[in-house]
C-alpha positions as CSV (number, residue, x, y, z in Angstrom):
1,X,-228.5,22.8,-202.9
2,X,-229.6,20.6,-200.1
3,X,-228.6,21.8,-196.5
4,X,-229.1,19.6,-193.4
5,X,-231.4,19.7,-190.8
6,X,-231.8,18.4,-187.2
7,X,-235.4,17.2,-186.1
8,X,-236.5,15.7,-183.0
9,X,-237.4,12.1,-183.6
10,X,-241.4,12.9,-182.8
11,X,-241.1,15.3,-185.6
12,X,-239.5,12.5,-187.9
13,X,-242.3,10.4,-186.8
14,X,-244.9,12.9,-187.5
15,X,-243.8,12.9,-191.0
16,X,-243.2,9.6,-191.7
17,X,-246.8,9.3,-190.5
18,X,-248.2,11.6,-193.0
19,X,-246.2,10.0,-195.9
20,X,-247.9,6.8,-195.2
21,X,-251.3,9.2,-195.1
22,X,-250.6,10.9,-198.2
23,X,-249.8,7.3,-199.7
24,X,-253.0,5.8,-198.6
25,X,-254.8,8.4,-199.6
26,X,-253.9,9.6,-202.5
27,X,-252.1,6.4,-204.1
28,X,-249.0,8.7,-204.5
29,X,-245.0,8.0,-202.5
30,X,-243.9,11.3,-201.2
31,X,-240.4,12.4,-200.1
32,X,-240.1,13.8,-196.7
33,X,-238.1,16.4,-198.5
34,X,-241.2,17.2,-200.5
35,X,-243.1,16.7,-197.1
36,X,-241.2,20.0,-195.8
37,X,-240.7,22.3,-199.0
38,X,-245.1,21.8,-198.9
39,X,-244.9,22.4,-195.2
40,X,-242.7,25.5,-195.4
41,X,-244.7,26.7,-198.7
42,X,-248.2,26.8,-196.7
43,X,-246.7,28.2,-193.7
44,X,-245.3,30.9,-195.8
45,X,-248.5,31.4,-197.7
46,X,-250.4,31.9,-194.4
47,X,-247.8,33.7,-192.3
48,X,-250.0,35.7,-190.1
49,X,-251.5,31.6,-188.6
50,X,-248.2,30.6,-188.8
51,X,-246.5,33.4,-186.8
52,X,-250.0,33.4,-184.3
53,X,-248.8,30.0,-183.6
54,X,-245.7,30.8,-181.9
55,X,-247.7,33.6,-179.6
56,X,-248.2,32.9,-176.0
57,X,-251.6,31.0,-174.9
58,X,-252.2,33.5,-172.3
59,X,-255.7,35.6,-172.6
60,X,-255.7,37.5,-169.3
61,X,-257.0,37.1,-166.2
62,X,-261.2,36.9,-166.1
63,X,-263.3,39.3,-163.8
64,X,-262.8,37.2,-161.0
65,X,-259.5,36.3,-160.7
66,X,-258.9,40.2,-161.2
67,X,-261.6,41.0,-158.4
68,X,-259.5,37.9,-156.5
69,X,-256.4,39.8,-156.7
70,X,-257.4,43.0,-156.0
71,X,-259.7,41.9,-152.9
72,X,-256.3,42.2,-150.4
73,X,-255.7,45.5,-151.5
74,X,-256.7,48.7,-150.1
75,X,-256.6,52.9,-150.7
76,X,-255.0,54.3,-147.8
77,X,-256.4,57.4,-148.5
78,X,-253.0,59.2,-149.5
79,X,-252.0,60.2,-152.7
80,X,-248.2,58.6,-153.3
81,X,-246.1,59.7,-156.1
82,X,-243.0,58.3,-157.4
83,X,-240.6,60.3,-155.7
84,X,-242.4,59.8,-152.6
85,X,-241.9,55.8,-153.4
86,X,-238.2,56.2,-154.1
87,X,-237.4,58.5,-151.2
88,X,-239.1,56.1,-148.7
89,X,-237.1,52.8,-150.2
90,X,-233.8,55.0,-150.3
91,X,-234.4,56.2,-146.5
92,X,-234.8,52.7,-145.6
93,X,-232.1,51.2,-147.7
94,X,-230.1,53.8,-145.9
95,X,-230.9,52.7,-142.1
96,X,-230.7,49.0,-143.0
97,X,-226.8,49.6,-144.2
């Protein structure tokens, strides 16, 4: 059973471009159709790439940029809890109403 499936015209010309690879190289015509069930086959085979793939770029920050962010901060010398946090915001939330 075929279904259908909407693809961004830069995807239809990515595989149009590796059927006329494929031809070249190998001497053989291929169907987008079998373009994607070979796609989708090696993707499935090597899921863990595949799924990596989709995973945010973002590494951290380095030593520096840490150090960088840190530098305007300062201990003031007082331990602070959460309740102390939460009493201060709700005293003040309190005045400013």
């Amino acid at each position: 059973m075929a279904t259908s499936v909407k693809i961004a015209t830069d995807t239809k010309d990515k595989l149009e471009q590796l059927q006329a690879e494929i031809k070249l190289e190998t001497g053989r015509k291929v169907t987008q159709q079998e373009l994607l069930d070979r796609l989708v086959s090696h993707g499935f085979d090597s899921k863990e790439a595949f799924i990596d793939s989709f995973r945010d770029d973002f590494e951290g920050l380095s030593e520096g940029e840490i150090e960088q962010f840190f530098s305007g901060t300062f201990a003031s010398g007082s331990a602070i809890d959460e309740d102390d946090i939460d009493r201060i915001l709700y005293e003040q939330e309190a005045v400013n109403e």
